[in-house]
C-alpha positions as CSV (number, residue, x, y, z in Angstrom):
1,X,9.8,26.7,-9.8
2,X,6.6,25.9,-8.8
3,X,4.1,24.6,-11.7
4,X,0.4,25.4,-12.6
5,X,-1.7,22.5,-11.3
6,X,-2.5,19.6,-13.3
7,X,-6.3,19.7,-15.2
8,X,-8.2,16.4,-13.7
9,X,-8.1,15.0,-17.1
10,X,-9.8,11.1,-16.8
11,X,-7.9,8.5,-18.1
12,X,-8.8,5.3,-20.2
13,X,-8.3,3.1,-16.6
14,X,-10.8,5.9,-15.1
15,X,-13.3,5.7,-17.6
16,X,-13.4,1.7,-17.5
17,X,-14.1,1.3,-13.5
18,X,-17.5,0.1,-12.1
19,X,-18.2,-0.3,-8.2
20,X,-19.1,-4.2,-7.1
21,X,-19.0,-4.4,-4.0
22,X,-17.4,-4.4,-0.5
23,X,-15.4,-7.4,0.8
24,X,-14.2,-9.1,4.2
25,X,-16.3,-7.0,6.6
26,X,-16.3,-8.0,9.7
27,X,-17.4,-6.0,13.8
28,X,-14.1,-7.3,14.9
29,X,-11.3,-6.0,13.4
30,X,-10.5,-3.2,11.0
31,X,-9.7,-4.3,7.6
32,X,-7.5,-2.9,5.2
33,X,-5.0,-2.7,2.1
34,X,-6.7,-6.0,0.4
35,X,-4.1,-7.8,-1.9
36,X,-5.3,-10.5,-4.7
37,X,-3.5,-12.9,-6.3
38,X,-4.7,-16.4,-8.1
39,X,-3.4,-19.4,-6.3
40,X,-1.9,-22.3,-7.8
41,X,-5.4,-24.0,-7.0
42,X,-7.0,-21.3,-9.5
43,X,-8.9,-19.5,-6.5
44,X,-8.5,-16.0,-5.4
45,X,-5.8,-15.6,-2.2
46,X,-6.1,-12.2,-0.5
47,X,-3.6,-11.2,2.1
48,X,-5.4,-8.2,3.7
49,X,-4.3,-5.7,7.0
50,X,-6.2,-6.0,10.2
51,X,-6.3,-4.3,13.4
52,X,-8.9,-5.2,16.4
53,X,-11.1,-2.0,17.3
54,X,-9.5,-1.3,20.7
55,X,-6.8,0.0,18.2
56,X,-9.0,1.5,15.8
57,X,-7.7,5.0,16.8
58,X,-5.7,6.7,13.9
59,X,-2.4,4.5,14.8
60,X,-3.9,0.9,15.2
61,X,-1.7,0.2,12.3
62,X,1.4,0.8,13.3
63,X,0.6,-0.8,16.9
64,X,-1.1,-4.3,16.2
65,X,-1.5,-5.0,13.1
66,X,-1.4,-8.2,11.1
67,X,-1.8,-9.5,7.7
68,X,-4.3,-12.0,7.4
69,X,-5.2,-14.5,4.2
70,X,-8.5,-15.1,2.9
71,X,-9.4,-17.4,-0.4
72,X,-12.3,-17.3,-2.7
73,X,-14.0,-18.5,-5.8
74,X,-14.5,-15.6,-7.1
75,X,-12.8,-12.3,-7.8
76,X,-16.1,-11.0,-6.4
77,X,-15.7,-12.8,-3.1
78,X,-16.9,-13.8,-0.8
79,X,-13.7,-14.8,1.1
80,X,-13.8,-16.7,4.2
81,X,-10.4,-15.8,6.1
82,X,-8.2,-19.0,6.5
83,X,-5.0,-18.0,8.6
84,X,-2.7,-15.3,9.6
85,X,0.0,-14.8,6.5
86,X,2.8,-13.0,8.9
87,X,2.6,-10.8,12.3
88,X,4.8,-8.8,13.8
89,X,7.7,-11.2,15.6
90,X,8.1,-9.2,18.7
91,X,11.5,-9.0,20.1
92,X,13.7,-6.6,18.9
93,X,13.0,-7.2,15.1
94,X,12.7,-4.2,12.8
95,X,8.9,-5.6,12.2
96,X,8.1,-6.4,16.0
97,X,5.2,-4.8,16.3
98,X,2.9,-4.3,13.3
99,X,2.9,-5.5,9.6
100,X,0.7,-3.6,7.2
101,X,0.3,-2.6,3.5
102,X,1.0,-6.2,1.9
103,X,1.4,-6.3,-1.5
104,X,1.4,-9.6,-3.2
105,X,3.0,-10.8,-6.8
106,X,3.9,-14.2,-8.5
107,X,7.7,-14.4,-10.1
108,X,8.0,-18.0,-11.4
109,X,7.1,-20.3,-9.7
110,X,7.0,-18.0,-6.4
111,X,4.8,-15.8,-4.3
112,X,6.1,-12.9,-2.9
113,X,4.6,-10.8,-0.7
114,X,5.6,-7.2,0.5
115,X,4.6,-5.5,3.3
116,X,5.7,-2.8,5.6
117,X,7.2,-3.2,9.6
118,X,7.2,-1.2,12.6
119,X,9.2,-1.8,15.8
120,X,7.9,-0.4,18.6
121,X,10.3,-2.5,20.8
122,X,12.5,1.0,22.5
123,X,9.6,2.4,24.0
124,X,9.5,0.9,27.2
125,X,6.4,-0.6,27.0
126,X,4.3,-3.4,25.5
127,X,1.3,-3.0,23.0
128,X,-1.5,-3.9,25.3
129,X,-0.2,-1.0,27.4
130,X,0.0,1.6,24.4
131,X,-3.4,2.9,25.3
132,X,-3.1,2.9,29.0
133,X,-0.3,6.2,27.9
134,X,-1.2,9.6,28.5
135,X,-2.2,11.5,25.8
136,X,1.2,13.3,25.4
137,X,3.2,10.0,25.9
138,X,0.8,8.6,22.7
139,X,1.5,11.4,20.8
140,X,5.2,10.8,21.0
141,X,5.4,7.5,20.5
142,X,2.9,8.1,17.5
143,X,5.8,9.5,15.7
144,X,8.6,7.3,16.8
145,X,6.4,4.4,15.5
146,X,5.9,6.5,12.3
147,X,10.0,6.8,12.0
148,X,10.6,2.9,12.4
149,X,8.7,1.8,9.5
150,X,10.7,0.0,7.0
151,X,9.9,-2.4,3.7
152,X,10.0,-6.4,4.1
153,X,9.5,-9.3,1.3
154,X,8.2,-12.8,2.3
155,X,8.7,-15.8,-0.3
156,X,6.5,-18.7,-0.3
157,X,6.4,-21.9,-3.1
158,X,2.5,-21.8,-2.5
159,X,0.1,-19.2,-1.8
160,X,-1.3,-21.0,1.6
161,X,2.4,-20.1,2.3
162,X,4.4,-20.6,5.0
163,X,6.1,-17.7,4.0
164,X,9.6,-17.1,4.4
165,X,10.9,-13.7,5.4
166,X,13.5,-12.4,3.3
167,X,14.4,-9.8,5.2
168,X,14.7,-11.7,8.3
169,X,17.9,-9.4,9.9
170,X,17.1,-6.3,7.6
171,X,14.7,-4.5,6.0
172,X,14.9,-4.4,2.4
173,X,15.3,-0.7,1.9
174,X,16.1,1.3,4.9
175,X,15.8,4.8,5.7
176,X,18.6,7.3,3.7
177,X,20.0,10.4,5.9
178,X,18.2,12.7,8.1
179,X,18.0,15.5,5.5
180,X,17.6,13.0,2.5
181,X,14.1,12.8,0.8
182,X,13.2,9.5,2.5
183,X,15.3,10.0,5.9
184,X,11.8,9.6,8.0
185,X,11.1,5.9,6.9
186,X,10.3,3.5,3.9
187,X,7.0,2.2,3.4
188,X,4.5,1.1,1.2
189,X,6.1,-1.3,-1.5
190,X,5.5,-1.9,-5.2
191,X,7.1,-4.1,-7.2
192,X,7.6,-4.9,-11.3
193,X,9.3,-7.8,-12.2
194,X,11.5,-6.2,-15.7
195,X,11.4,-7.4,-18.9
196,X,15.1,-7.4,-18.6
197,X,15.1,-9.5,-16.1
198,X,15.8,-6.9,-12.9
199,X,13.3,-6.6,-10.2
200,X,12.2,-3.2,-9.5
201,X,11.3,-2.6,-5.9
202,X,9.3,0.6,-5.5
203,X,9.1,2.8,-2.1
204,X,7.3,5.8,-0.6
205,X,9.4,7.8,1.8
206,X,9.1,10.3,3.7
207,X,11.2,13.7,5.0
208,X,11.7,15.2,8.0
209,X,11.1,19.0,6.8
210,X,8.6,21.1,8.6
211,X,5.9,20.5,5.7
212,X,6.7,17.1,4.8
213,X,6.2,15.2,1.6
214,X,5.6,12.0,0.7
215,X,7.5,11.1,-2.6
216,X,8.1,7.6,-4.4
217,X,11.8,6.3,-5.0
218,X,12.5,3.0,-6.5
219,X,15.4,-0.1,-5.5
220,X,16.8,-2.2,-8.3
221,X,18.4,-5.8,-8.2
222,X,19.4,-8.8,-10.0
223,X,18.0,-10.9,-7.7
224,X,14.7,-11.9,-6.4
225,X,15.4,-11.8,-2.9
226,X,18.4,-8.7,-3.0
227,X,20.2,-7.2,-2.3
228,X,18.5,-3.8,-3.9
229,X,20.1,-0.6,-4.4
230,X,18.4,2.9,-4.8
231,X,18.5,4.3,-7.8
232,X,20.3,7.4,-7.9
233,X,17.8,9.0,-9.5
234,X,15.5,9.1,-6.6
235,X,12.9,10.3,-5.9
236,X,10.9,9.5,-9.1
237,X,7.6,10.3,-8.4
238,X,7.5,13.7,-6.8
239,X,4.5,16.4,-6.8
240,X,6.1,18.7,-4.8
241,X,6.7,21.0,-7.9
242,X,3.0,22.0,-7.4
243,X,3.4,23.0,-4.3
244,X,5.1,21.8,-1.0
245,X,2.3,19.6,0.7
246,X,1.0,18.0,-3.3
247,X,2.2,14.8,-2.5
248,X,1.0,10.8,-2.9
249,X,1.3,7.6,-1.4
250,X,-0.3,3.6,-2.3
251,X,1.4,3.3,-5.6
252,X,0.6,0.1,-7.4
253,X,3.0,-0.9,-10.5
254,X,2.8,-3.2,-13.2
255,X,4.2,-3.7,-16.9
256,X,2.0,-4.1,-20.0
257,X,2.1,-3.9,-23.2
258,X,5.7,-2.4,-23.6
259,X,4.5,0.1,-21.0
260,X,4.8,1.0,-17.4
261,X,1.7,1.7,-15.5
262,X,0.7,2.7,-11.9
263,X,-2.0,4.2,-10.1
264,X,-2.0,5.7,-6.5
265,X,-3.5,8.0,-4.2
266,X,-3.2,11.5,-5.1
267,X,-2.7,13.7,-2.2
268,X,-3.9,17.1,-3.4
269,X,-3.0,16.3,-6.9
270,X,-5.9,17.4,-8.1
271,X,-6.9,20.1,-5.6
272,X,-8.4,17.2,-3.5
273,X,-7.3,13.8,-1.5
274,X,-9.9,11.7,-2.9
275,X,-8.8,11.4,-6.8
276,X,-6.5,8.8,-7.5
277,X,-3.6,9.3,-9.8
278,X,-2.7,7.7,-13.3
279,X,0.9,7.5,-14.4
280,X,3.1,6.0,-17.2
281,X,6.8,5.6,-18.3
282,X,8.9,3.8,-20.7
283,X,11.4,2.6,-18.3
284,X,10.0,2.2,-14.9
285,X,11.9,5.3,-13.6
286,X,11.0,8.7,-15.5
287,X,7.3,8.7,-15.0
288,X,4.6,11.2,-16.3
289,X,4.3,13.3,-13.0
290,X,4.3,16.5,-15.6
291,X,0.8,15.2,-16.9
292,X,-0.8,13.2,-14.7
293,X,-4.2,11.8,-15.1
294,X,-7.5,10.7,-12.7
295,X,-6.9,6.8,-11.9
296,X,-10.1,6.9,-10.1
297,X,-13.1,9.0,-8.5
298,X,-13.6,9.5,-4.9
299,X,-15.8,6.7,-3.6
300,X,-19.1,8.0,-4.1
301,X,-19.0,7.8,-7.9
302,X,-18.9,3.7,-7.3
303,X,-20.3,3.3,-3.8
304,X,-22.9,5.8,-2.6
305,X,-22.3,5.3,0.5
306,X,-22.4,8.7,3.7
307,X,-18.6,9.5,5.1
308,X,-17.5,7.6,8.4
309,X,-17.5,10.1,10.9
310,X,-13.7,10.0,12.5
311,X,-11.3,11.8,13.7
312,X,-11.1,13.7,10.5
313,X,-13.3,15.1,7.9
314,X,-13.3,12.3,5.2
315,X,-15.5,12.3,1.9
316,X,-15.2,8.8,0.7
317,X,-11.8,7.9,-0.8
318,X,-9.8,4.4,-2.1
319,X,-6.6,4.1,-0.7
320,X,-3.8,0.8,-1.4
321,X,-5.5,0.2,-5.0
322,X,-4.1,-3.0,-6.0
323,X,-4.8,-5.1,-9.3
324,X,-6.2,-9.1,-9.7
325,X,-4.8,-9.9,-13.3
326,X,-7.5,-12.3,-15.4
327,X,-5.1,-15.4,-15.5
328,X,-5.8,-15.9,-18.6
329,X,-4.8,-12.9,-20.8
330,X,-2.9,-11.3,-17.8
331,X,-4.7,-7.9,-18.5
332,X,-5.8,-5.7,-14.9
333,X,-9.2,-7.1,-14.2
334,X,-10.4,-5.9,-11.0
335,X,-9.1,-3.2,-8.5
336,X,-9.1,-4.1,-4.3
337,X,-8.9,-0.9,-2.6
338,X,-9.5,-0.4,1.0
339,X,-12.6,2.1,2.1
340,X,-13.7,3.6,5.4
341,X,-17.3,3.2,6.5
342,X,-19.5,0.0,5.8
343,X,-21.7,-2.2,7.7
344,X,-19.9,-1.7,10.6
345,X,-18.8,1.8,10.5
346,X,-15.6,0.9,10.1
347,X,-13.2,-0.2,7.0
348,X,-13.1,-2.8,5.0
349,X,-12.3,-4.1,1.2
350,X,-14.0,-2.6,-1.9
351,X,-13.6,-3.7,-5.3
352,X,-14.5,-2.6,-8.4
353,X,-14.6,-4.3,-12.2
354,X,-11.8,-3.0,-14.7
355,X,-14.2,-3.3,-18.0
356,X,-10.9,-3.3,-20.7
């Protein structure tokens, strides 16, 4: 049955954000999905997506993209980029082509990185001559690139890395069946490290129906490094009770005070695809989908800043939120999200204070 839409009711995380500014801009590449973490040397590591502008088309990402590693001072920045964190290998790997959407975490004494994989490797061709396709041809293999994304993990005793893929033969969660929820692909990790000691390993996936919908599912194991299970229970973040094409994607997940927390991008949750979404749960796995509240504003209410003029309308909106925790009382301090437009036209970094 299909439910009245939620009221954009602002929640406590909402009320507390400030804009500060933009980060890692740059004329060459396109930046995106910006993920802090304090190094072991007390500065600010963050392992971003980039993408040169040849590819800056609506599928750069899932063609060349890489994560690259910057370092700071301050959670402010600046950063000056320092090296490329992981690439796609090429070959016939499940993450050939592209890496994107990193997400990075400290477990012990370990870093651990997540990020998503494409493999373009059964299309006959190579990247440099994606663009060189016919329309048609792009179009096509658009989709199959779309279907190959899976979810990765890299460990690494340091954040200057080298990291160490875990899911060097396999992804760690693949695709379930064609008719299943996230039969399409698995993408855009999160991760919570449980009080309990099990490691939640979150996931959006995608279907293959004619309106699809993107819904969240999570992966559970005892280990670090896997093997993860789904949870039966999946999917555990679904908006498709308000209406077939109310959807999300980005969640971010962490654990504090005895509670749950995550933030994402609402995809008409609120009768628009700029408002991020607040959610909470007592377990990790029943979340508050039946009352969800505003995580954030569209972009203008912290950067007034005019829309980049793409391939799409687009009014100014955060996507990949992702949280720097103050070291010191572990508490959300400041949120990276990635933003269209800039300097450059282009996309970059933005970040904004949490003022808890």
């Amino acid at each position: 049955m299909k439910m009245k839409m939620p009221t954009p009711i602002e929640s406590d995380f909402c009320k507390s954000l400030s804009g500060i500014t933009r980060i890692l801009e740059t004329p060459l590449y396109r930046v995106w999905g910006c993920a802090p973490i304090y190094g072991e040397d007390g500065r600010i590591h963050v392992y971003y997506s980039r993408w040169k502008h040849k590819y800056a088309k609506p599928i750069g990402w899932l063609i060349s993209c890489e994560l690259a590693h910057a370092v700071g001072d301050s959670p402010e920045g600046p950063f000056e980029f320092v090296d490329i964190a992981l690439e796609g290998r090429g070959g016939e790997y499940w993450d050939s082509w592209s890496v994107h959407n990193p997400s990075v975490y400290k477990v012990g004494n370990k870093f651990v990185l997540l990020y998503m994989g494409t493999d373009g490797s059964k299309l006959g061709i190579s990247k440099d001559e994606f663009l060189d396709q016919t329309q048609e041809d792009q179009d096509r293999m658009h989709m199959e690139l779309v279907a190959s994304q899976r979810v990765g993990m890299a460990i690494s005793d340091s954040a200057n890395g080298p990291w160490k893929r875990v899911s060097d033969g396999r992804p760690m969660v693949d695709v379930g069946g064609l008719d299943e929820w996230d039969g399409v692909c698995t993408t855009n990790p999160g991760f919570v490290a449980t009080p309990e000691g099990k490691y939640y390993l979150y996931y959006k996936g995608l279907d293959s129906a004619v309106i699809r919908n993107r819904r969240y599912g999570v992966a559970i194991s005892d280990n670090l490094e896997g093997p993860y299970k789904k949870y039966e229970g999946n999917p555990i973040i679904d908006f498709s009770c308000y209406g077939p094409a109310i959807q999300c994607e980005d969640a971010y997940m962490w654990y504090e005070d005895g509670v749950y927390k995550s933030i994402m991008r609402g995809m008409g949750v609120f009768g628009n695809q700029e408002d991020g979404v607040y959610l909470i749960s007592s377990d990790g796995l029943k979340w508050s989908t039946d009352r969800p509240e505003v995580a954030f504003w569209k972009s203008v209410n912290y950067f007034p800043e005019e829309a980049e003029p793409l391939f799409r309308p687009l009014k100014g909106r955060f996507e990949r939120p992702q949280i720097l925790f103050n070291p010191e009382t572990n508490k959300p301090d400041y949120l990276y999200c990635s933003l269209r437009g800039g300097v450059y036209n282009s996309a970059s970094g933005a970040i904004l204070k949490i003022n808890q």
